[in-house]
TIMARVO-568877 format. One record per residue (C-alpha): residue in one letter; x, y, z. Coordinates in steps of 0.02 Angstrom, whole numbers, plus 50000, padded with zeros to 5 digits. Example, Ala and Ser with C-alpha at 12.3 -4.5 7.8 and 13.67 -1.06 7.14 Angstrom:
2
a506154977550390s506844994750357
% end
This chain:
682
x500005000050000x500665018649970x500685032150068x500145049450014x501775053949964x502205039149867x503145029749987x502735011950002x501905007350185x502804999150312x501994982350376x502384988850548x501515004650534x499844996350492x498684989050611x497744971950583x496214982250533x497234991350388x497005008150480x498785019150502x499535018950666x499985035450749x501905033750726x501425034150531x500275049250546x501655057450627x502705053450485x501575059750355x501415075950438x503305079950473x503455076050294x502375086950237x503115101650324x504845096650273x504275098850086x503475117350151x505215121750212x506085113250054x505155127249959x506275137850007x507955129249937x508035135649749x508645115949725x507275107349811x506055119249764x505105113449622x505085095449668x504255100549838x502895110449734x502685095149628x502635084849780x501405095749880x500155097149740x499845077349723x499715077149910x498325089449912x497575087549744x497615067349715x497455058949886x496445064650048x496945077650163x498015076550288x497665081550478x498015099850420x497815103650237x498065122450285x499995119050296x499845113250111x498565124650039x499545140450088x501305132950031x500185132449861x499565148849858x500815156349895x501815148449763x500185152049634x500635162249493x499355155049370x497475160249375x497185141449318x497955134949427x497195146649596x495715141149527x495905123549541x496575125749731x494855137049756x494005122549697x494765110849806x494605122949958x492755123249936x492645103249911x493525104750092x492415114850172x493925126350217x493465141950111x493005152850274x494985151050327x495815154450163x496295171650157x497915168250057x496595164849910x496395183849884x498185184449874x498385172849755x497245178449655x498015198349653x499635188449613x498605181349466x498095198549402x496385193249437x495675208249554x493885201249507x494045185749583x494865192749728x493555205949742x492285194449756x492935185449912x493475199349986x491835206849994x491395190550095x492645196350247x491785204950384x492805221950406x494385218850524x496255225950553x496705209950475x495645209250327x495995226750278x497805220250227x496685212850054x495975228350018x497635235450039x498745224249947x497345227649786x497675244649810x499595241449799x499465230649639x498035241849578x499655257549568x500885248149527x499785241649353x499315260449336x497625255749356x497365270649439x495425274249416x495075256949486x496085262149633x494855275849655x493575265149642x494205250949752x494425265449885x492455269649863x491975251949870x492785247850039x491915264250125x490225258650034x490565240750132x490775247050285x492765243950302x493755259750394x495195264750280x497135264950380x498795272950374x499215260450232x497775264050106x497915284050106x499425282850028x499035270649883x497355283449873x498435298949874x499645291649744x498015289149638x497405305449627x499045313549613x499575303949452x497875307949374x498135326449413x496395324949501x496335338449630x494895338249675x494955320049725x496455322749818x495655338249909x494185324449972x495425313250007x496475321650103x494795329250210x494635310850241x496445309750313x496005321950444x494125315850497x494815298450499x496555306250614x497775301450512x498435318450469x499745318750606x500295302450539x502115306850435x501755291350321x500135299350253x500625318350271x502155315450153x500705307850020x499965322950042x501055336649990x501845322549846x499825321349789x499715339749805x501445343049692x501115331449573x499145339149532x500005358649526x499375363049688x501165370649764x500205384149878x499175369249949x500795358549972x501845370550028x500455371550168x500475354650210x502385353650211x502305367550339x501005359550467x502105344050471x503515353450509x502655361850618x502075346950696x503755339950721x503515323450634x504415328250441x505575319450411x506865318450249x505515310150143x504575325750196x505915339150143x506205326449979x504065327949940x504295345849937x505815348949840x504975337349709x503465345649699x504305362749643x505725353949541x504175344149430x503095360349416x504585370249350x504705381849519x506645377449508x506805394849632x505985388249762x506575370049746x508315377849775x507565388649918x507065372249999x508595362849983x509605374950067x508465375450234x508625357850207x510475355850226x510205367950368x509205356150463x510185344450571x508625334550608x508735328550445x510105322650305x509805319250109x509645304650047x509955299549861x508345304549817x508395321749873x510105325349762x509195318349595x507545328449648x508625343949654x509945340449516x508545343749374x508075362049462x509955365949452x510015362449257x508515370549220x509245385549274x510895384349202x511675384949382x513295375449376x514025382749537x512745376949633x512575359249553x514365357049565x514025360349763x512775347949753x514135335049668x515455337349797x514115333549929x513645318449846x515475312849829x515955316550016x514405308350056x514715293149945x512935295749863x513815297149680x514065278749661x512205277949679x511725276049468x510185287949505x511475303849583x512645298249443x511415299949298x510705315549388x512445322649399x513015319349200x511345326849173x511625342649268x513205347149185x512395340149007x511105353349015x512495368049076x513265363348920x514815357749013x515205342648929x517005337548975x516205337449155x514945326049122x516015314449014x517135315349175x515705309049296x515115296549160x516765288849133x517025287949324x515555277449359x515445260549404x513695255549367x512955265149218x511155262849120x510395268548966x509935282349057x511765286249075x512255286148883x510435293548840x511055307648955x512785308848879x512095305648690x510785321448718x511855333648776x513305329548646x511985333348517x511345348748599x512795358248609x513085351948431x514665339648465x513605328248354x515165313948317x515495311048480x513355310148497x513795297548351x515285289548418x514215288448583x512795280348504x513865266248375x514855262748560x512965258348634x512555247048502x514205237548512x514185235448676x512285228948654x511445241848777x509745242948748x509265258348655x507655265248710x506455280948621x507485292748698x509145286948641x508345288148435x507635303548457x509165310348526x510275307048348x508645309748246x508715327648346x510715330748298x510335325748130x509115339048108x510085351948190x511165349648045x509945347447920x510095329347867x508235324347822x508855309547738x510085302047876x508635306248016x507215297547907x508555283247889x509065281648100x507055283348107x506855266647986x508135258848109x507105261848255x505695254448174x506615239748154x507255238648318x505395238548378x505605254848447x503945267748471x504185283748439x503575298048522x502925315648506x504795323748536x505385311348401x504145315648267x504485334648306x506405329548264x505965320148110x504635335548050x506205347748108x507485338347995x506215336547836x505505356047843x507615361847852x507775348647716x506315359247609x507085376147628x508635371647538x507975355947420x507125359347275x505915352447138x505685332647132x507275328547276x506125338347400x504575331247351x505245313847375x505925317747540x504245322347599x503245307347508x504485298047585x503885303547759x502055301147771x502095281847711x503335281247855x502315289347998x500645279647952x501555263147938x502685263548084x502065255548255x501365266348374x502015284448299x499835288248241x499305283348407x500475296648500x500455309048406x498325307248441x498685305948610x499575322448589x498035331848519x497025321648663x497975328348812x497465347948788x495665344948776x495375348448946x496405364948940x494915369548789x493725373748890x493975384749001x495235391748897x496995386648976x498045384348829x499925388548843x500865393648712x502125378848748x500485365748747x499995372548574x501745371848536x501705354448544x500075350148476x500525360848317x502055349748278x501015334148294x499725341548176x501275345948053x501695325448027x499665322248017x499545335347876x500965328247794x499965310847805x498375318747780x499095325447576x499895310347520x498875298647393x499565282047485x498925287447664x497475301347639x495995288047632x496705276647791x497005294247851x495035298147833x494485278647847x495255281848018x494255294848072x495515306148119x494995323248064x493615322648191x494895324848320x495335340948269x493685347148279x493705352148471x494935364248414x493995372648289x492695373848421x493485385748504x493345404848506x494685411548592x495505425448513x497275423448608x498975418948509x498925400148580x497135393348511x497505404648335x498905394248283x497945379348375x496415383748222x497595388548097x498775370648104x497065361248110x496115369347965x497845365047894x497475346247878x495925349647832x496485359247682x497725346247641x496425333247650x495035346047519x496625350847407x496755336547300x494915334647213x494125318747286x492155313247308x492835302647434x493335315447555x492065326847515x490745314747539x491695309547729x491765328347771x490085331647727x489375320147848x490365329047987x490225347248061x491675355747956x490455367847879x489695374748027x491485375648089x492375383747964x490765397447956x491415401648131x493175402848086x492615413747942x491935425048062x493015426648200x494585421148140x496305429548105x496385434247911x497525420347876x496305407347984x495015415847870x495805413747710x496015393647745x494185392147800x493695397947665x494715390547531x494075373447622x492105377647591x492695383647409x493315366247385x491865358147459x490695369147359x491815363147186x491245348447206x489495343647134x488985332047292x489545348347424x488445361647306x487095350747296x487145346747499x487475369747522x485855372847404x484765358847472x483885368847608x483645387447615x484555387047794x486365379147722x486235391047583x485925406647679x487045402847841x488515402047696x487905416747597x487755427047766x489435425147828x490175428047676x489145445147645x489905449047825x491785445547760x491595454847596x491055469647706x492335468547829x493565467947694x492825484947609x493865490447756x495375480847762x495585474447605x496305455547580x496665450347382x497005432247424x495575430147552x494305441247441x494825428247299x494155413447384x492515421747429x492155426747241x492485411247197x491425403447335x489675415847253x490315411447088x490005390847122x488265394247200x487945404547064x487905390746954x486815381447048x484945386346988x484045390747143x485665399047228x485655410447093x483995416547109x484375418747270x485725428447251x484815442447122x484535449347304x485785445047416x487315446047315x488465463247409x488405478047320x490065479447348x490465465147217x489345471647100x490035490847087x491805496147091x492325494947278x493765482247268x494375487547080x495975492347147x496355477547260x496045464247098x496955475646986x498185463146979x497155445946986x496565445346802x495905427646846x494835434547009x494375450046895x493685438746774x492645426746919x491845441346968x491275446146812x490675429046780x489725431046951x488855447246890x488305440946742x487595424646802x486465435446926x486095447846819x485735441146653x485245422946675x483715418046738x482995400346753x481165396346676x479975394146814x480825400246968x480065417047033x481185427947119x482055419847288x481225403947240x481085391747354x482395401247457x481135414047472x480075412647636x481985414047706x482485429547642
% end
């Protein structure tokens, strides 16, 4: 007979009934916590795991299956697999004692399953550890909404939150820039007393840096202080929270009462927090104070100081130093050559940036998005489009994504590229590009995500000239997609112009959301330019109409002039004419804005924008009904000699207009009264 383990039975240890003695109970047991501990010996470990599982899935259980089924789960790292333990939990009756099952089942990546036996725990010290841990895993995923809502949950339960979920709560709302979450949450901290704990404070001002708020976590840096509890996470929260928001004045301010304080002593993390402030600010003297610190302290062998340090000097333009620091460490990254790659091609030593970069891929370091769109950048500081499209089609290959600062590279090296290439080199080089952008992995999606990020900034109007900055160059590579004949329809198949709508939404006359309107009727243009049904038909069924009608109004003259060269185009086309002159209220919302911009221009007179509006009356002019129409409403101002002088030289304008006048004046279709059917709108 064999034992649970395998083992063949002793006659001895059996009595004449067949029942196991004691002695060979004993046995079994002490074996079965020999093969726990053995899980803990790299070499016995997986045959104990094998050996455990028969034991507890393929015989019966011993005197204390708990010993096993926690080895197990604890070992767990396949949902399958926790299942099959659950299983054989509930077949033992032993589900109520199984905590480790949540675990196991977070370890999993499984938070439904876990969710749905913690709910089953009646609210305890203990049990709050589940909640807890989900929270942990929940951050560390960057699930950070369902961290939000796992926080809800628990109140809605009943369960009292503790000095370790505030934290994982505060972390939450700070990384999703959600003040006003973190504002609650915080109000929480203090009815639930928690805000003298140093733990959940130092959460605090890090949730209140990271969402903008410095005034707020300045505050709260204070009342720990205050308190007497801050410690050098405290002083590093702080320093942080101006260094990431750009206050590099008062991040420096803070240091120094730091190093004053003898309560307290930096830490690694304090130097790399402060480091950045120091380079922004082009302050060598002071970052090379910060170095000798960190070398009498022995905190520059740490790789984060070290890469913090070669940065420093990178972005003081001090190179020799930081070749110095990066030849002198011991332990270096890809953040280290990134850093030393970067600045070589900033201050325009672009071979060593090259020698740099050859010596990275010898050596086999892994070259990350960074590292690319540092030589694409040096490449188009000098103005070699082809060599930067060609590093980009190595990228690719490496299964590298671009991102927005390596798109604005490539754009920068291809528009240099334009001003000095001419005829059918430069329009290779930029046929080249769009193929390239639509077909490489990932570079579409973040260059949307670019455009996606400022929507909330919209409305109310926010925009910095550094956000629209950004977006701009991202709409620059999707108007060079949005013109070529191998991308346009994916380009429109795609959907993507109605992102750009939000922006023409807008009606903010400030510098920021112009050039915002201006780059996104842009695309638009590119897209109407070449003469297709296709994308008149798409736009058609969109807003773009109504929307350029508004730009046409309010816009700058040049936002004017492309707004109106896009409902030309539309109107060119026999399906957009038709859709203008179906109902009185198209044709007269188009013929009333652009009465209103040939009298504005009587004023300030515009040849190239006035060109696109004749030719816009001319188009409807042709179209029976619209002409009737426009017997009336045509502007006297076209019809007598107001703008002479401004088309004096634009024979071809001169001779639209006259075309105009004489379709309105001299032919008249059979059958249509005056107005027409437009008439009960007139």
């Amino acid at each position: 007979m064999n034992s649970p383990f395998g083992a063949p039975t002793s006659p001895s240890n059996t009595s004449p009934t067949g029942a196991h003695s004691q002695p060979n109970k004993e046995r079994k047991m002490a074996s079965a916590e020999q093969l726990v501990l053995d899980l803990s010996n790299p070499d016995l470990r997986e045959n104990a795991l094998l050996e455990l599982s028969k034991a507890f899935f393929f015989t019966a259980p011993t005197s204390d299956p708990l010993v096993i089924i926690n080895s197990l789960l604890k070992e767990c790292k396949s949902l399958i697999r926790a299942k099959l333990i659950h299983q054989k939990i509930l077949v033992l009756g032993l589900a109520h004692s199984v905590t480790d099952l949540i675990g196991a089942y977070i370890a999993c990546n499984a938070p439904v399953y876990a969710m749905t036996l913690l709910q089953r725990l009646e609210p305890s010290s203990r049990s709050l550890f589940w909640w807890n841990a989900m929270m942990r895993s929940g951050v560390r995923s960057g699930l950070l909404h369902d961290v939000l809502g796992l926080y809800r949950r628990m109140q809605r339960l009943g369960w009292r939150p503790d000095h370790y979920t505030f934290p994982f709560v505060l972390k939450a709302c700070g990384e999703i820039s959600s003040l006003r979450l973190g504002a609650s949450v915080h109000a929480a901290v203090c009815v639930n007393g928690f805000d003298e704990n140093v733990f959940v404070s130092n959460a605090v001002v890090t949730m209140y840096g990271r969402c903008g708020a410095l005034v707020d976590a300045h505050k709260m840096f204070e009342e720990v202080c205050r308190r007497g509890i801050g410690d050098t996470v405290s002083w590093n929260s702080i320093v942080a929270a101006y260094s990431q928001n750009g206050d590099s004045k008062n991040a420096l301010r803070t240091f120094e009462r730091m190093m004053e304080d003898l309560s307290v002593r930096p830490n690694a993390f304090s130097l790399v927090n402060i480091l950045p402030a120091c380079g922004s600010m082009g302050l060598s003297m002071w970052g090379k104070e910060v170095h000798g610190f960190a070398v009498r302290s022995g905190l520059h062998e740490d790789v984060f100081v070290g890469n913090a340090i070669v940065d420093l000097y990178a972005k003081c333009e001090m190179m020799d130093e930081a070749n110095k620091v990066f030849k002198q460490m011991k332990v270096k990254d890809v953040v280290s050559w990134n850093a030393m790659v970067t600045g070589y091609s900033q201050v325009g030593r672009f071979e060593d940036a090259i020698g740099l970069f050859e010596k990275m891929r010898m050596e086999k370091i892994e070259l990350n998005v960074v590292t690319w769109s540092a030589v694409i950048a040096g490449f188009a500081q000098r103005g070699l489009a082809y060599e930067a499209l060609d590093v980009f089609r190595q990228m690719q290959g490496f299964g590298s994504e671009p991102n927005v600062v390596t798109l604005v590279s490539l754009l920068s090296a291809c528009a240099s590229a334009g001003v000095l290439l001419q005829g059918k080199e430069k329009r290779e080089l930029f046929q080249d590009l769009a193929p390239l952008l639509w077909n490489s992995f990932g570079t579409i999606a973040a260059l949307l995500q670019e455009i996606v990020s400022i929507y909330p900034v919209l409305s109310p109007p926010n925009l910095t000239p550094a956000q629209s900055n950004r977006v701009c160059n991202a709409l620059a590579l999707l108007q060079c997609v949005a013109s070529h004949p191998d991308t346009r329809m994916l380009f429109l198949n795609a959907h993507i112009p109605l992102y750009l709508y939000p922006f023409l939404n807008t009606t903010s006359k400030s510098r920021p959301f112009e050039y915002l309107r201006l780059t996104s009727l842009g695309v638009i243009g590119a897209l109407v330019k070449v003469d297709e049904t296709e994308v008149i038909s798409f736009l058609l069924s969109t807003e773009i109409i109504p929307l350029c009608l508004r730009t046409m109004e309010m816009g700058s003259e040049l936002s004017k002039t492309v707004a109106t060269f896009i409902v030309q185009k539309i109107l060119l086309d026999d399906m957009g004419l038709d859709y203008i002159c179906t109902t009185a209220e198209r044709f007269f919302a188009v013929g009333r804005v652009l009465g209103n911009m040939v009298g504005a221009l009587a004023e300030q007179p515009s040849s190239r924008l006035l060109k696109h509006i004749i030719r816009c009356y001319l188009r409807l002019s042709e179209n029976p009904r619209a002409c009737e129409a426009l017997r009336s409403c045509l502007p006297d101002m076209l019809r007598d000699a107001t703008f002479s002088s401004c088309l004096r030289e634009d024979p071809t304008t001169r001779r639209w207009l006259q075309q105009l006048i004489h379709n309105v004046t001299v032919n008249r279709v059979p059958g249509l009264q005056p107005g027409g059917a437009f008439e009960h709108m007139m």
